[in-house]
Phi, psi and omega in degrees: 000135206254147192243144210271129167336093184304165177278144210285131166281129177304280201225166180302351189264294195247132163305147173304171152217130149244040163299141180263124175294130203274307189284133162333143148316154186278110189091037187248054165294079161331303212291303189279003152280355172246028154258321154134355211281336170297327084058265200271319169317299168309316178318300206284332164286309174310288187268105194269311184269029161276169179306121173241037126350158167282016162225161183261150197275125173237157181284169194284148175235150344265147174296157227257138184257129140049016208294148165097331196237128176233132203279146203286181208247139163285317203261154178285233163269154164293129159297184180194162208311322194297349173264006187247162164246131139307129180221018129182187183275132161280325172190177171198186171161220214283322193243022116147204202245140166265147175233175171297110171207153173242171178261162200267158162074026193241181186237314182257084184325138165258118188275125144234156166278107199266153164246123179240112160253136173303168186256317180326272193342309183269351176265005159277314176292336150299289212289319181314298176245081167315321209262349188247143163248010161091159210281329195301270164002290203273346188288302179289323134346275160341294151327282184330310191296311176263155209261187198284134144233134198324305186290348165212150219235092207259158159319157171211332179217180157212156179219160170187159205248204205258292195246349150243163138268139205253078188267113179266137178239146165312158178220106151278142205255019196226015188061163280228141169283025202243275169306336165299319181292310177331280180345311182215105187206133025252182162336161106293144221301317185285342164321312194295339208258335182288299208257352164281351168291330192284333192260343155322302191299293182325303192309307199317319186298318175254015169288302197303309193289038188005077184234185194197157168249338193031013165220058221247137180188177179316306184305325170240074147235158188210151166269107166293104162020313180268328159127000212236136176270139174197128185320133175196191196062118177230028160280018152232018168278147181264154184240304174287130209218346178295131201017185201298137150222112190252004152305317203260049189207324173275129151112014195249150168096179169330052249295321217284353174216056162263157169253181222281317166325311193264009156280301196198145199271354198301118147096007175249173185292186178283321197229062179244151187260126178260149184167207217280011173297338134003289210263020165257322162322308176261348143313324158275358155281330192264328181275357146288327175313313189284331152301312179285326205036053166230187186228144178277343156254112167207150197328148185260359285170300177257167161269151168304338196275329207222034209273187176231161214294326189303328167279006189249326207256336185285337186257284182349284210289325205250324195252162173283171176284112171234130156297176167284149150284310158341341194279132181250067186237156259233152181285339193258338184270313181296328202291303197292309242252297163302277221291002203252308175279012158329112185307309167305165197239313156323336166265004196292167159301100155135337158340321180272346173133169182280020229233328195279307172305305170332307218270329169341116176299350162313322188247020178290046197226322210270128156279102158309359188253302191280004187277302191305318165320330179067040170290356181250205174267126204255143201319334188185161200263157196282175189246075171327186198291131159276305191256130119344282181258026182295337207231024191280001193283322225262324189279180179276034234284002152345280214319292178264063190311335148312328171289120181254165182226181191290139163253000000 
């Protein structure tokens, strides 16, 4: 056995160690080597002929791409009518139907809200109004014009078949804001203030793009997932909006939450401007509804459920703002509730731009920056769909030849 080797001696004084001597070498500036200027000093000797200015040097934009290299794409193929299925009706009415439908061939399916309008429907509505291009029209227009937002439950594709057209939507999964006030009614003061912040935000978005919804109620607010509300059904919005046309503007939206302009031109100024004051009208409907859970004006004759538009537009037009004695709302919630409702349209609140509805003292409590964003915590999380297929029985797949459904 060959015998083992000792550690090699540096010099006859100090013994090997492979202990590390903790103090720096002599002629060691720590302080100025972790502050970088040594550092930088090296840099600045190695590349002598870079930029040295009181600004850092960026190359000129845009850089020169390539031929031949295109940079990839993330998002996948566009979809077609052929990727979808239906799996059941979601609503319907005067301007066709909506469905259910997911893409097909996915491991994770994706929901949307399909809009099937007849091609019949839309060559009537041309021959009916030349001058008009009819609510379909004018729906998609509206969508196409604004780019995406939290706050509207915007277009995203369109398709058609042999006997429809195909408007893909966004799909809140938590239903209609009608129902949620139903549930629980009326709010609670922070509830009111949580979801009227919220159709604020919507209005501000189509204020800015000069669009009107002129048909704004419960029934077209939708509950997102995330607890927060956005705007949808836009078949009666206008996009030009800029001075008086007092044709296209009566007889549009809700009667129970129309405003008095689009009842009648009767009793208004020489020079009132139709535009997004509309939806503020009704906007100041749905939030006494949601304090009161009444409606402020409603037929003395009838029930509200089942009353007829003449008798909606004769209590507009003829009676004043009264509360419930029950209500237990607030002198600054009442103040906003009166400017909303102002018959004129010229003096209503917000007519004039949002700023005048923000600044209310009723909302000086909302951080608007953090509302758009949707920082905040919403009164309750939206309850999605449970059952799917419940109502898949009820189409037709005649009806939609484009379509595959569920089985």
């Amino acid at each position: 056995m060959a015998p083992i080797r000792s550690a090699p001696m540096l010099s006859k004084d100090k013994p090997y160690s492979n202990k590390r001597d903790p103090r720096p070498p002599t002629g060691y500036n720590l302080k100025r080597k972790t502050h970088g200027l040594t550092a930088g000093a090296e840099f600045k000797a190695f590349y002598e002929n870079t930029h040295d200015g009181p600004e850092p040097y960026y190359f000129p934009l845009p850089l020169p791409v390539p031929e031949g290299i295109r940079p990839a794409d993330p998002r996948g193929p566009p979809l077609t009518l052929d990727d979808l299925e239906c799996i059941r009706l979601l609503g319907g009415g005067g301007n066709g139907h909506v469905l259910l439908v997911q893409t097909r061939q996915r491991a994770v399916p994706k929901l949307f809200a399909l809009k099937a309008v007849k091609k019949k429907d839309l060559r009537q509505q041309e021959i009916g109004s030349p001058g008009d291009t009819g609510t379909i029209s004018r729906e998609r227009r509206a969508l196409v014009d604004m780019p995406w937002n939290p706050f509207i439950s915007g277009l995203l594709q369109t398709f058609h078949d042999d006997r429809n057209v195909y408007m893909m939507l966004e799909y809140s999964p938590c239903g209609a804001f009608h129902e949620l006030m139903r549930s629980r009614d009326p709010l609670a003061p922070a509830d009111i203030l949580f979801y009227f912040a919220n159709i604020v935000c919507g209005l501000e978005f189509l204020e800015r793009y000069e669009i009107a919804h002129r048909d704004l109620k419960p029934g077209n607010i939708v509950v997102g997932a995330d607890g927060y509300l956005s705007l949808c059904d836009f078949g009666a919005a206008k996009t030009n909006i800029d001075g008086p046309s007092v044709d296209t503007w009566i007889g549009e939206g809700t009667p129970a939450y129309q405003a008095p302009e689009c009842i009648s031109a009767k009793g208004q100024s020489l020079h009132l401007r139709y535009g997004t004051a509309v939806d503020w009208w009704s906007a100041g409907v749905i939030l006494f509804e949601m304090a009161t859970g009444q409606m402020p004006f409603e037929p003395q004759h009838s029930h509200a459920d089942h009353a007829p538009a003449t008798d909606f537009w004769k209590a507009i037009m003829g009676s004043a703002l009264h509360w419930p004695t029950n209500a237990q709302v607030g002198r600054k919630l009442k103040s906003l509730v009166k400017g909303l409702l102002t018959v004129n349209a010229n003096k209503r609140l917000g007519a004039h731009g949002v700023l005048d509805v923000m600044e209310h003292p009723w909302l000086a409590t909302v951080d608007w920056a953090k509302m758009r964003r949707k920082r905040y915590i919403p009164p309750r999380l939206g309850t999605p769909v449970t059952s799917l297929s419940s109502r898949a029985k009820t189409l037709n797949p005649k009806h939609y030849p484009g379509l595959h459904f569920v089985n």
